[in-house]
GUGU-297001 format. One line per field, with one value per residue (C-alpha): x, y, z; residue in one letter. Coordinates in nm, 4 decimals, m for minus. Example, Ala and Ser with C-alpha at 12.3 -4.5 7.8 and 13.67 -1.06 7.14 Angstrom:
residues 2
u = [1.2300/1.3670]
v = [m0.4500/m0.1060]
w = [0.7800/0.7140]
type = [a/s]
This chain:
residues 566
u = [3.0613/2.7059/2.5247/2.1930/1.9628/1.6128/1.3350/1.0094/0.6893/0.2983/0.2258/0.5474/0.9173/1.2109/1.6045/1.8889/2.1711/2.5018/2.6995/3.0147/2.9364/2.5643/2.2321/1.9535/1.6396/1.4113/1.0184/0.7208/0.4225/0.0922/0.2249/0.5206/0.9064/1.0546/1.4314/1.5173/1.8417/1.9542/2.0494/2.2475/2.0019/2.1524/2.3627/2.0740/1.9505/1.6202/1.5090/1.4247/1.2234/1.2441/0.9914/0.7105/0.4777/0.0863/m0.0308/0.0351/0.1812/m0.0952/0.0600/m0.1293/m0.5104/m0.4432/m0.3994/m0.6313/m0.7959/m0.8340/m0.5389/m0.5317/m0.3849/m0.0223/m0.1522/0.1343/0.4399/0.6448/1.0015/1.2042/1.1358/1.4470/1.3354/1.6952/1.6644/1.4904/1.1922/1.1777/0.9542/0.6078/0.6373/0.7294/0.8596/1.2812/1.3518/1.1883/1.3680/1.6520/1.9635/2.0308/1.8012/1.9708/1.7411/1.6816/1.4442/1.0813/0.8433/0.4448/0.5720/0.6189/0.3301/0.5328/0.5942/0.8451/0.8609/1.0944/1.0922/1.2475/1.5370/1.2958/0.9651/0.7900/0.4711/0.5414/0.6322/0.3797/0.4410/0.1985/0.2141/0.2518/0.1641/0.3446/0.1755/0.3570/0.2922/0.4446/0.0668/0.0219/0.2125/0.5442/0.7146/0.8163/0.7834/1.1819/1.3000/1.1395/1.4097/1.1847/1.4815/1.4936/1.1327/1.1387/1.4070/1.3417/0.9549/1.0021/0.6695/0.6856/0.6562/0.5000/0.6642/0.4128/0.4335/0.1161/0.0543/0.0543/m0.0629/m0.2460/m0.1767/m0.3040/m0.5823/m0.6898/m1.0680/m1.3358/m1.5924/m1.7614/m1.7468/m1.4387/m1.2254/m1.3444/m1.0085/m0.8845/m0.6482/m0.3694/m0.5814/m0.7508/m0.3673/m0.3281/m0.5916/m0.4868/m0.1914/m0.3599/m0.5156/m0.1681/m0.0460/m0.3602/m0.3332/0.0207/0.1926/0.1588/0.4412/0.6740/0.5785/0.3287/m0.0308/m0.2818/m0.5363/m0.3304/m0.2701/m0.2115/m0.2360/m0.0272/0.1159/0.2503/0.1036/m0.1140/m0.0172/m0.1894/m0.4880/m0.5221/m0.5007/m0.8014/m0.9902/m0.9528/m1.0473/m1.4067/m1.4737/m1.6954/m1.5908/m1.2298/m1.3827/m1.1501/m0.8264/m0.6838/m0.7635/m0.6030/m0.4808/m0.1934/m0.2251/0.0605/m0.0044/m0.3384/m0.6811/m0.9281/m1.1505/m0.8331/m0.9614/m0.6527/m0.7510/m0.9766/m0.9799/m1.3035/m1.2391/m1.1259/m1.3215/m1.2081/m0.8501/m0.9233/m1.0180/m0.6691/m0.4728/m0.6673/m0.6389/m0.2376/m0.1649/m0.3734/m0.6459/m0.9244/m1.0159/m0.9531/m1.2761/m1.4816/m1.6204/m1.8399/m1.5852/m1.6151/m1.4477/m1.4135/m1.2345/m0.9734/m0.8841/m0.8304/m0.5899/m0.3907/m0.3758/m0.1416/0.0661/0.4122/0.4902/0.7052/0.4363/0.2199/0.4485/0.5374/0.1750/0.1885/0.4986/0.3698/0.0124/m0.1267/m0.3412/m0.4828/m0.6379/m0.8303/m0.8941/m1.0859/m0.9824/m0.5900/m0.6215/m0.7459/m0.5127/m0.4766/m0.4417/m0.6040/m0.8818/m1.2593/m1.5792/m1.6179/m1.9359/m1.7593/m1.4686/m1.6033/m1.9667/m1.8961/m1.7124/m1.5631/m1.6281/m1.9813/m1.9517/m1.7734/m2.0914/m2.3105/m2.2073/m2.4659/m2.3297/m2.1696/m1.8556/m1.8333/m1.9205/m1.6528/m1.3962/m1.5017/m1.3984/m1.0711/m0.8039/m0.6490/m0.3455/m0.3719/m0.1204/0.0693/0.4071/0.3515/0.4586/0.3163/0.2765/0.6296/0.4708/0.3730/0.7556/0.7851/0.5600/0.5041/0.6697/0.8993/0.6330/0.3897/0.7490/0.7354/0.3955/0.3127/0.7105/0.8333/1.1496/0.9722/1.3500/1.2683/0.9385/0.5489/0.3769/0.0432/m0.0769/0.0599/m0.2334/m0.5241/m0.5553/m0.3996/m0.4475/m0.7299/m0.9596/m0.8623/m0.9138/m1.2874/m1.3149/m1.2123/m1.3274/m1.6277/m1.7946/m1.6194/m1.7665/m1.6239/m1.7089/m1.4769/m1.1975/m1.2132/m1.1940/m0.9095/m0.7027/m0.7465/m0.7171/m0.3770/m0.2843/0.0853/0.2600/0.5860/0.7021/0.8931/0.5347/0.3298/0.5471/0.5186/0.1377/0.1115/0.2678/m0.0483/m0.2372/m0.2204/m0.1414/m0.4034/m0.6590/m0.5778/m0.4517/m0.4944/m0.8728/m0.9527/m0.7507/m0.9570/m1.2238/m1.1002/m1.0275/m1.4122/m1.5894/m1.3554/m1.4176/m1.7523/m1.9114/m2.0997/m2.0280/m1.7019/m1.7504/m1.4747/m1.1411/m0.8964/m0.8190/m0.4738/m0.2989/0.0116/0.2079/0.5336/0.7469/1.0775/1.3055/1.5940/1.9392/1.9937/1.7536/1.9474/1.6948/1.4523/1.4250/1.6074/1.2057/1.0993/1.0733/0.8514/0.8759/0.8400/0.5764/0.7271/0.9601/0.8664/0.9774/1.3792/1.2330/1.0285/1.2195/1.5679/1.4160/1.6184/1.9309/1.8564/1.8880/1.6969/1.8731/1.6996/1.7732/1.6114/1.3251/1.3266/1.3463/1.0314/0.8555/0.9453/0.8247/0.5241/0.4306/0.5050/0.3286/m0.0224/0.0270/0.0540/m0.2707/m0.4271/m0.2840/0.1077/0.1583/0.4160/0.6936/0.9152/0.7888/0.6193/0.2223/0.0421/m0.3619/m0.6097/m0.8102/m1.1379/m1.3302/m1.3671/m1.0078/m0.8229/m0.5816/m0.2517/0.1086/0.4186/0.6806/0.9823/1.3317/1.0308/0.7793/0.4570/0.0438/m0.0862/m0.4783/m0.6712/m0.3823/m0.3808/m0.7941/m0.8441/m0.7434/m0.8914/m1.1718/m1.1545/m1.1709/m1.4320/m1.6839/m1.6252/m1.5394/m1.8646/m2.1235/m1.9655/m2.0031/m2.3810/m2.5226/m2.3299/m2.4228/m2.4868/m2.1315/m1.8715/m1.5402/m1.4826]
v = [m0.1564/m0.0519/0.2963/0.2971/0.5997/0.5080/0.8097/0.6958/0.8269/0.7456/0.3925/0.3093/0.2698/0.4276/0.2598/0.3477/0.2056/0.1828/m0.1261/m0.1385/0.2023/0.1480/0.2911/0.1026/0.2004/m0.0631/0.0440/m0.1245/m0.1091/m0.2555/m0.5570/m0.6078/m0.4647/m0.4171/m0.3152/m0.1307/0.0044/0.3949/0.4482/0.7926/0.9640/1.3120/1.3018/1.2697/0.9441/0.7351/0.4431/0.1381/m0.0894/m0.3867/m0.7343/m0.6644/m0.9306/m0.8079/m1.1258/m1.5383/m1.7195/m1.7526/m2.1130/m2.4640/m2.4048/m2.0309/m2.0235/m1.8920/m1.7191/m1.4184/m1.2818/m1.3330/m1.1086/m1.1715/m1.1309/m1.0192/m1.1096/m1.0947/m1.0909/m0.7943/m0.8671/m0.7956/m0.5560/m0.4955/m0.7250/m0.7473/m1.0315/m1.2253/m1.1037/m1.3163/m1.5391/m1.4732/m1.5469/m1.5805/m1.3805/m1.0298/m1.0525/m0.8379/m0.8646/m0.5558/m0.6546/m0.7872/m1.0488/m1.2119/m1.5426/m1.5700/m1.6989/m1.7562/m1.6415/m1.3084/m1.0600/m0.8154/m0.4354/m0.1667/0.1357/0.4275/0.6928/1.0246/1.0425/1.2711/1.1261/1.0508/1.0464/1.4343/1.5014/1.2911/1.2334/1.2013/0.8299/0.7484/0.3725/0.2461/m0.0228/m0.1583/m0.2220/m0.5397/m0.6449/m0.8010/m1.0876/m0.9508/m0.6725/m0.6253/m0.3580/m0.3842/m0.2385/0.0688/0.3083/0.5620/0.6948/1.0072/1.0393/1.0328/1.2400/1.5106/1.5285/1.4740/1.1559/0.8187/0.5809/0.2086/m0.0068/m0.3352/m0.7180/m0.8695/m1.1833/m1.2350/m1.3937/m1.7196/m1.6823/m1.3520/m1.3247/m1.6905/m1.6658/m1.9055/m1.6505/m1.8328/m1.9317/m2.1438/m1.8563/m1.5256/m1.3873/m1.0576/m1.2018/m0.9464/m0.7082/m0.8071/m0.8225/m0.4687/m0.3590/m0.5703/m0.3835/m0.0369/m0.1747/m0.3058/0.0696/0.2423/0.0161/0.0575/0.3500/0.6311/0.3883/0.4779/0.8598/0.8389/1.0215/0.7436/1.0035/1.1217/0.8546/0.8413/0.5793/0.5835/0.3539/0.3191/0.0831/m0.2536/m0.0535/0.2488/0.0363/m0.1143/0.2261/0.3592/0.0451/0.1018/0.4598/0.2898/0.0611/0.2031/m0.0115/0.1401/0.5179/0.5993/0.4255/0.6592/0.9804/1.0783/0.9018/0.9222/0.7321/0.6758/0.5711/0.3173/0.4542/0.1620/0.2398/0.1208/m0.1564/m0.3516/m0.3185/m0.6309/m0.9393/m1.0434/m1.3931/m1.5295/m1.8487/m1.9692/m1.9002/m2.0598/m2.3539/m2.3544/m2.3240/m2.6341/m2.8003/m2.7118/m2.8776/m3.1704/m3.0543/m3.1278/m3.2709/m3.1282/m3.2147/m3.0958/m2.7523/m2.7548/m2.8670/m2.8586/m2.5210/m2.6792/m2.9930/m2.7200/m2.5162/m2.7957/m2.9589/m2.6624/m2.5723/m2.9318/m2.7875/m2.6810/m2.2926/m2.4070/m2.5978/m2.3088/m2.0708/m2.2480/m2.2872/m1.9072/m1.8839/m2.1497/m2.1465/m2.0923/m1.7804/m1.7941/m2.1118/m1.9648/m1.5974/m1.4175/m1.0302/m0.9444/m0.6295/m0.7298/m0.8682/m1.2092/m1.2532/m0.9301/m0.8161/m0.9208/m0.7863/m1.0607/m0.9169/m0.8483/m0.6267/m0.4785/m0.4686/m0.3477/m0.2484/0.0699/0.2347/0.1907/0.3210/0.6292/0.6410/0.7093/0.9834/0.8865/0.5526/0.4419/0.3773/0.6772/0.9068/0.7676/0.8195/1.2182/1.2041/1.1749/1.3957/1.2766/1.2938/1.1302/1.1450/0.9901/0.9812/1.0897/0.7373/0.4960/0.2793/0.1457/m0.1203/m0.2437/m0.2740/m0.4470/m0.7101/m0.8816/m0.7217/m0.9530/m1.2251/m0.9850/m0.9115/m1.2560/m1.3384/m0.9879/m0.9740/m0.6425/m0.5076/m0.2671/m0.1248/m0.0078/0.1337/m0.0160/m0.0442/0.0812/m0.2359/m0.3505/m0.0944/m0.0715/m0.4923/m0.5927/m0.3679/m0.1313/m0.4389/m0.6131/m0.2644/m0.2643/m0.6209/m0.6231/m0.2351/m0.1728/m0.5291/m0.5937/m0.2749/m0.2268/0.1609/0.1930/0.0040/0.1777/0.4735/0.3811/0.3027/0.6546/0.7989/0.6864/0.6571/0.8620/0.8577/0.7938/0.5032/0.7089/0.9183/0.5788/0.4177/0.7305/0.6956/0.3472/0.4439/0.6923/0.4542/0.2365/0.5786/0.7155/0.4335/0.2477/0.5031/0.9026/0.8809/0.6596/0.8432/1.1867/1.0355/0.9417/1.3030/1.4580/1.1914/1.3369/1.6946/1.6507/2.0198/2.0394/1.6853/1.7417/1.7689/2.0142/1.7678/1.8588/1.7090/1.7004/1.5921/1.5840/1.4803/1.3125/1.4114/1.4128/1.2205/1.0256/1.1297/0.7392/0.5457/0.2272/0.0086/0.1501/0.1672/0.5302/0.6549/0.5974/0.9433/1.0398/0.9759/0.5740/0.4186/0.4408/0.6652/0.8598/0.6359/0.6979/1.0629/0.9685/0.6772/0.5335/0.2694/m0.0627/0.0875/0.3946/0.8022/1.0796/1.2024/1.6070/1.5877/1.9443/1.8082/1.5103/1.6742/1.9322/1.5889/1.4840/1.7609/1.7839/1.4169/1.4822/1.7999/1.6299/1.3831/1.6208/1.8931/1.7386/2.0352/1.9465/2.3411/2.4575/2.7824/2.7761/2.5633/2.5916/2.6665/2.3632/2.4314/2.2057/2.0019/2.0712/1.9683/2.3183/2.4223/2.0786/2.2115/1.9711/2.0208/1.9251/1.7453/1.8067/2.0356/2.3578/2.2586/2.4885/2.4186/2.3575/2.3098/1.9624/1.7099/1.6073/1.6746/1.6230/1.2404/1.2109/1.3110/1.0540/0.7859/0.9618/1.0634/1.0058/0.6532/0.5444/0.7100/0.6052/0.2385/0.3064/0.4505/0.1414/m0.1486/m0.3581/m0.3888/m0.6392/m0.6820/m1.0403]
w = [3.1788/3.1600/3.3173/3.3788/3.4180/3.5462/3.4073/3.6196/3.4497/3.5450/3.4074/3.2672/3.3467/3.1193/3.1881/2.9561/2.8825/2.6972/2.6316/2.4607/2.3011/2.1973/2.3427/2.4392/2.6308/2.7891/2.7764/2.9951/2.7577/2.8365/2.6312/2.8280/2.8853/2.5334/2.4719/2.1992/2.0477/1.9305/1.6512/1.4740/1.2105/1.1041/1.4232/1.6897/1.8069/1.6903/1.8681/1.7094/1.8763/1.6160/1.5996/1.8633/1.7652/1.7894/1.6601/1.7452/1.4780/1.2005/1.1755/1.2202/1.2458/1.2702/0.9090/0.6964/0.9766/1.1500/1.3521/1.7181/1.9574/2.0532/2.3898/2.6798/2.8146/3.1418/3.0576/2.8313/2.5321/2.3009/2.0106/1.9012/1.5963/1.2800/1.2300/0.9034/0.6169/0.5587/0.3012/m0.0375/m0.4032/m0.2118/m0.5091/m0.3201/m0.0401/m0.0424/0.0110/0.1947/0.4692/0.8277/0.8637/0.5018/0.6474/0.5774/0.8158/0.8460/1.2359/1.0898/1.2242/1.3921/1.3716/1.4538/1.6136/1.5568/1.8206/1.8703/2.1131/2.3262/2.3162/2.6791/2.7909/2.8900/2.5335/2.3265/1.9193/1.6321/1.4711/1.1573/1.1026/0.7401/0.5362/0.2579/m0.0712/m0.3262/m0.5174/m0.1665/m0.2383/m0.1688/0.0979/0.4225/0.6834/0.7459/0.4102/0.5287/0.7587/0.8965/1.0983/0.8824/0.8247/1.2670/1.3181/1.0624/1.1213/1.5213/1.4695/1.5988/1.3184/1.2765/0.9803/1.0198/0.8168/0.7145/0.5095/0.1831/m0.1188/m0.0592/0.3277/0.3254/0.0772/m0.0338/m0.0369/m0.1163/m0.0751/0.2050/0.5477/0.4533/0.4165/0.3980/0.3083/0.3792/0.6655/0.5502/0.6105/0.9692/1.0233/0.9573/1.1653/1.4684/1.4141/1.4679/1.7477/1.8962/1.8235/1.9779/2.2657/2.3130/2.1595/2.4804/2.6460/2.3440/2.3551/2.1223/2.1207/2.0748/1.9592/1.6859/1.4114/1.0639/0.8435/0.5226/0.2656/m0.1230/m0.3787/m0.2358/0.1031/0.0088/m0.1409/0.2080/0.3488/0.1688/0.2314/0.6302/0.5632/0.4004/0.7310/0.9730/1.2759/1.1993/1.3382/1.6417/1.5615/1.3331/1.2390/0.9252/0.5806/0.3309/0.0194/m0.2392/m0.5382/m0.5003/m0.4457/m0.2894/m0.6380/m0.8372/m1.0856/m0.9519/m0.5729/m0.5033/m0.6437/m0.8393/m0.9157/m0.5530/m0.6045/m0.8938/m0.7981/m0.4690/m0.7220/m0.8722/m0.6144/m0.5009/m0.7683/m0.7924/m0.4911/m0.4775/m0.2528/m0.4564/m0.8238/m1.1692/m1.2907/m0.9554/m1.0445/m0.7055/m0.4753/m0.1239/0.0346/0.3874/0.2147/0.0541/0.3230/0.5698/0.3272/0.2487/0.6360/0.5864/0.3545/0.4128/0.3644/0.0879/m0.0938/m0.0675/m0.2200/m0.5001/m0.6022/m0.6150/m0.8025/m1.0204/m1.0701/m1.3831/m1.3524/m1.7272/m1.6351/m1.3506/m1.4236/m1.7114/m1.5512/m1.5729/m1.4607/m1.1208/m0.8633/m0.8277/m0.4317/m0.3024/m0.0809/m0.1221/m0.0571/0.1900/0.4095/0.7166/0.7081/0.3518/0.2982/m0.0509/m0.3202/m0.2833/m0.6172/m0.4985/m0.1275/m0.2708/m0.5108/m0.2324/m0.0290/0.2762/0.3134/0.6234/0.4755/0.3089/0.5988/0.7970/0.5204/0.5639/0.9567/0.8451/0.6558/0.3584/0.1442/m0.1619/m0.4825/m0.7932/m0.9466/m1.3269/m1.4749/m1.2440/m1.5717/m1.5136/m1.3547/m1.7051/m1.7512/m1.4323/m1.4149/m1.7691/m2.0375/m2.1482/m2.1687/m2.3673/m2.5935/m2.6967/m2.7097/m2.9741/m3.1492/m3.0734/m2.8778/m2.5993/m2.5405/m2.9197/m2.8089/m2.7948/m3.0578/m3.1797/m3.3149/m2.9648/m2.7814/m2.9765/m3.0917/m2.7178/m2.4503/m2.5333/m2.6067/m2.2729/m2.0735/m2.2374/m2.1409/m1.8012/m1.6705/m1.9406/m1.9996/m2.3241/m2.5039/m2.8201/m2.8494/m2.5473/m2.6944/m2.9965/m2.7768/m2.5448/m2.8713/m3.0473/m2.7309/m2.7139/m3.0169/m3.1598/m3.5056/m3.3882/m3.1754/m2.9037/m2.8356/m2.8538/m2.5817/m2.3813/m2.4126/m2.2994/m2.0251/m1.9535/m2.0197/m1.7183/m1.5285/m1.6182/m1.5826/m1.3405/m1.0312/m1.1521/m1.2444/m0.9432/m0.6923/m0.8425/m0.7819/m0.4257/m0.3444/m0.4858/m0.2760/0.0204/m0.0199/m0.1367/m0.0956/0.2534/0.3399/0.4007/0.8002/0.8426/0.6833/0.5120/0.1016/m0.0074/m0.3912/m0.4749/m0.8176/m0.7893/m1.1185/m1.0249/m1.2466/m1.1043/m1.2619/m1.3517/m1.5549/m1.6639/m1.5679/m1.7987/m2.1813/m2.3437/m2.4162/m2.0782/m1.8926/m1.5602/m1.2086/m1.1904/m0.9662/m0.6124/m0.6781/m0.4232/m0.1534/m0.1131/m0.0736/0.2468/0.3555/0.3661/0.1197/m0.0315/0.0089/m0.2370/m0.1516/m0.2666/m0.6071/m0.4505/m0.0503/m0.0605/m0.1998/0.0769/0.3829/0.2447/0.1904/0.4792/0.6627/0.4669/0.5930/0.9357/0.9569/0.7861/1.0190/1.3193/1.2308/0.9043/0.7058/0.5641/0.5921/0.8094/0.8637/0.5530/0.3022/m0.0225/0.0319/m0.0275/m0.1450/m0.0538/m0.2962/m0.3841/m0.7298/m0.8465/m0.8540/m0.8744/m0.6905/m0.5971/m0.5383/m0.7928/m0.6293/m0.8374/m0.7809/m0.7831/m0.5901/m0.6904/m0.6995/m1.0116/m1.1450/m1.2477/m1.2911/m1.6719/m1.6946/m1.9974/m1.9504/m1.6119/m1.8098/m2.0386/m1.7528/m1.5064/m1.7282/m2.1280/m2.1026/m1.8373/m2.0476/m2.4106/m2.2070/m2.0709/m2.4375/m2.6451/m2.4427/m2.7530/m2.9106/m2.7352/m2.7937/m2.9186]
type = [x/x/x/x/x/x/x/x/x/x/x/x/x/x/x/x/x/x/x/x/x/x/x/x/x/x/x/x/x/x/x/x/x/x/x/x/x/x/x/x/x/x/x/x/x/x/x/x/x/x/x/x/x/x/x/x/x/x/x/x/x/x/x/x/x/x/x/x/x/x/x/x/x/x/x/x/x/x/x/x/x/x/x/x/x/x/x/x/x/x/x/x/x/x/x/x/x/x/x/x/x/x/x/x/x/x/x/x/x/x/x/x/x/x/x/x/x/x/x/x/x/x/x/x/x/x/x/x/x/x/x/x/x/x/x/x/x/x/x/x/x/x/x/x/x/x/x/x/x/x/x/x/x/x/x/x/x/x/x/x/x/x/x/x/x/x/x/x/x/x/x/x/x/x/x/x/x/x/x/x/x/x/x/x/x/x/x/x/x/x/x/x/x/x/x/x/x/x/x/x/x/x/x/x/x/x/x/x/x/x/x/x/x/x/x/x/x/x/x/x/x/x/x/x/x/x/x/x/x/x/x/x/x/x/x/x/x/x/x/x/x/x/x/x/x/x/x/x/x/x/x/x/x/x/x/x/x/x/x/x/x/x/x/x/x/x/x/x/x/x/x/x/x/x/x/x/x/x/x/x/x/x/x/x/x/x/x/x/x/x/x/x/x/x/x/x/x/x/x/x/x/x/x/x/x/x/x/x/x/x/x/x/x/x/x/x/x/x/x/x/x/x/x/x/x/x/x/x/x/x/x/x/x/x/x/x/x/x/x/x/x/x/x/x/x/x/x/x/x/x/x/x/x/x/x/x/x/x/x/x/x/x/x/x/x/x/x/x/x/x/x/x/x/x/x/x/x/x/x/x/x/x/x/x/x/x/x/x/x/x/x/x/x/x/x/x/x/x/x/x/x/x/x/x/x/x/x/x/x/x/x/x/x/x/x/x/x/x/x/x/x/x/x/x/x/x/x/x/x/x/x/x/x/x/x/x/x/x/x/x/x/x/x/x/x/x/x/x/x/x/x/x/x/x/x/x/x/x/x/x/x/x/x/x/x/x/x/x/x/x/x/x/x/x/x/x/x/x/x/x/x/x/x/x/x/x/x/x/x/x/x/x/x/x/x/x/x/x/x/x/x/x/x/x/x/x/x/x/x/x/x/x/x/x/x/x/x/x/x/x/x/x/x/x/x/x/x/x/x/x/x/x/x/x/x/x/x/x/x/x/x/x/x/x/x/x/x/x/x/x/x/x/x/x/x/x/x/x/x/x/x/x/x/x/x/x]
């Protein structure tokens, strides 16, 4: 037996309905009917309207190209299912999600409502970009039923491609590149377009993200032609000025992906770009994933700290590079960025990823037992020298710097200081940085600046070595989210997150009845908030290092330009 309860509103039609116990409600958006379903978050409903597609299959001569509208349709379309994630190494997709497939058909998004949102009764949207390096993630893993429920916003999980689909570049008319994140920002236009028929206020967006998400975030907060479809930022863990945000050897990659699937010659260093993207616009999904999986990156790349498959400075959707728009505060770019509020902040160990991504290769390669701890030899004749190379031209005086820097007697404190290391370097300096070019005395245009620290140590650390300690990169995210399965270890401290979030998202200012005052930034005081079971304001996160990175490091570099490493 079914009931159905028509709610008729200006411009668009609400039914409801319940089916063998569950809820659904049927929407007409500007896109067409869409049915979602209800679920139970902390015993009050949150509806999930689940694989809207904003984009046509980037399939066929659509690949490696800009997104193109999804367009409308005429029957309901059933959002009561999960999509399948973009393609991807098989081994990141979970196996906690519903829908485990991976598809290039896979540009789609997801909207999680309040129970009572209506165009009477409007909600601030949140619009989630994930992270994974970009060549892994999914906006599915991503429950914002909590995050909706407790902060009373509409929130916008999206998929975007990856890797070579996403990012291959040839750095000319070819392939531009950046079609992950043209995907992203037909996304925001979908939303923008669309949202008001969900509940949602189209002229109150925010843009966040963790990782290669929040990377993209701050690069949409840098583009100009972005001003009007969002008007604030949250970024977790990845400034845009990151030395691992762009990719700065796109051609040559290009090259050997090429070259790894039989597109074009070993021996033809000036091959023709046009001849290479046509034949890997033949090649099967599977063919193209393997050469990312498989490709060897040595052969093609000279910077390891860069990404591999990332955004480029491609001339259209970014003019530049965004340490340099940051530089100067008149530019367009940065400008824009000062329209909008921003939240931006760390967890104190983000160099986990170091344990994450290669360590057991770099074990091998250097003979030493990282469960043990690093070792010294292991930073200043391996990683200081290869920082120099790839962020300070190969100068020597800065990798003789790097290394005493970071340099502890005993092996525990050594590891420990590796791990700061790539903290440090690559994401608390830069996002600094990110947050003086924002609040910029007199150019701030009225924003509000916002840091926070994650340091909040989860009770069980099996998965990393017994001298590990710190809040792991992303460990934020089972705070905010309900994320891969996981829950907060402090729920406390998650719904104050939580409600921090939603509150930034809903004024620009995360302060609100009840909770902990939050300061805002400014380069004077330093001021951001700790995020751990006490939750207080504290001055300059670790200064003395960001120090080291903002201003030490660049001059030691500009008044030695004669010594090289190597």
């Amino acid at each position: 037996m079914m009931v159905y309860k028509a709610n008729w509103l200006p411009l668009v039609a609400v039914f409801v309905s319940v089916a063998n116990g569950v809820t659904y409600k049927t929407l007409r958006t500007p896109s067409g009917p869409v049915r979602g379903i209800a679920i139970q978050n902390r015993n009050q409903s949150v509806y999930q309207y689940r694989n809207i597609p904003y984009a046509k299959p980037p399939v066929g001569n659509l690949r490696l190209r800009k997104p193109v509208p999804f367009g409308s349709w005429t029957n309901v379309l059933d959002a009561t299912s999960f999509g399948p994630s973009c393609m991807q190494d098989p081994k990141y997709i979970s196996n906690i999600l519903e829908n485990t497939q991976r598809s290039e058909d896979c540009l789609q998004l997801n909207v999680y409502t309040p129970y009572n949102a209506s165009l009477t009764n409007r909600k601030s949207v949140m619009i989630w970009i994930h992270g994974g390096g970009y060549i892994f993630g999914q906006g599915t893993i991503y429950d914002a039923s909590p995050l909706t429920n407790v902060g009373d916003v509409i929130v916008v999980t999206v998929n975007y491609r990856l890797g070579l689909l996403g990012f291959l570049s040839t750095m000319d008319d070819a392939s531009l590149g950046n079609y992950g994140l043209w995907d992203q920002r037909l996304a925001i236009q979908w939303v923008k377009q669309n949202i008001a028929a969900f509940g949602g206020d189209p002229n109150s967006i925010t843009l966040f993200g963790e990782s290669a998400g929040s990377m993209s975030v701050a690069l949409h907060a840098l583009i100009p032609k972005n001003q009007g479809l969002f008007q604030r930022v949250i970024g977790e863990s990845g400034p845009a000025n990151s030395p691992s945000s762009m990719s700065l050897e796109a051609k040559k990659v290009s090259r050997g992906y090429g070259i790894f699937l039989h597109c074009i010659n070993e021996h033809d260093a000036n091959f023709d770009s046009s001849v290479l993207v046509q034949c890997l616009r033949g090649k099967s999904a599977a063919e193209i994933i393997q050469a990312q999986m498989d490709l060897n990156e040595g052969k093609y790349r000279d910077n390891q700290i860069a990404m591999r498959d990332a955004p480029v400075v491609d001339g259209d959707l970014i003019k530049a590079f965004p340490v340099d728009v940051m530089a100067n505060i008149s530019s367009e770019g940065s400008c824009f960025f000062r329209t909008l509020d921003a939240m931006f902040g760390n967890t104190d160990a983000e160099g986990s990823i170091l344990l994450d991504i290669n360590m057991n290769d770099l074990e091998r390669q250097y003979n030493f037992n990282v469960s043990l701890g690093i070792p010294t030899r292991f930073l200043c004749d391996v990683l200081s020298p290869e920082y120099a190379k790839d962020l300070f031209e190969g100068n020597m005086a800065a990798a003789d710097a790097i290394c005493q820097k970071y340099s502890k007697i005993n092996d525990i404190e050594q590891s420990r200081s590796v791990i700061n290391l790539y903290t440090d370097g690559i994401m608390v300096a830069p996002t600094v940085s990110t947050l003086d070019c924002h609040s910029s005395p007199g150019l701030t245009m009225g924003r509000n600046t916002f840091q926070y620290m994650f340091t909040k140590e989860p009770k069980s650390t099996n998965e990393r070595p017994s001298w590990f300690t710190g809040a792991s990169h992303a460990a934020e995210l089972s705070y905010l989210f309900s994320f891969a399965g996981s829950k907060a270890d402090d729920p406390l401290l998650s719904l104050i997150m939580m409600t921090y979030w939603a509150n930034f998202a809903k004024t620009g200012s995360p302060n609100g009845p009840g909770l902990p005052h939050w300061p805002r930034y400014d380069q004077v005081a330093g001021l951001y908030q700790r995020f751990d079971s006490n939750i207080s304001p504290q001055y300059h996160v670790t200064l003395d290092r960001v120090q080291f990175w903002n201003q030490y490091l660049p001059s030691l570099a500009k008044n030695t330009p004669s010594t090289v490493v190597g």
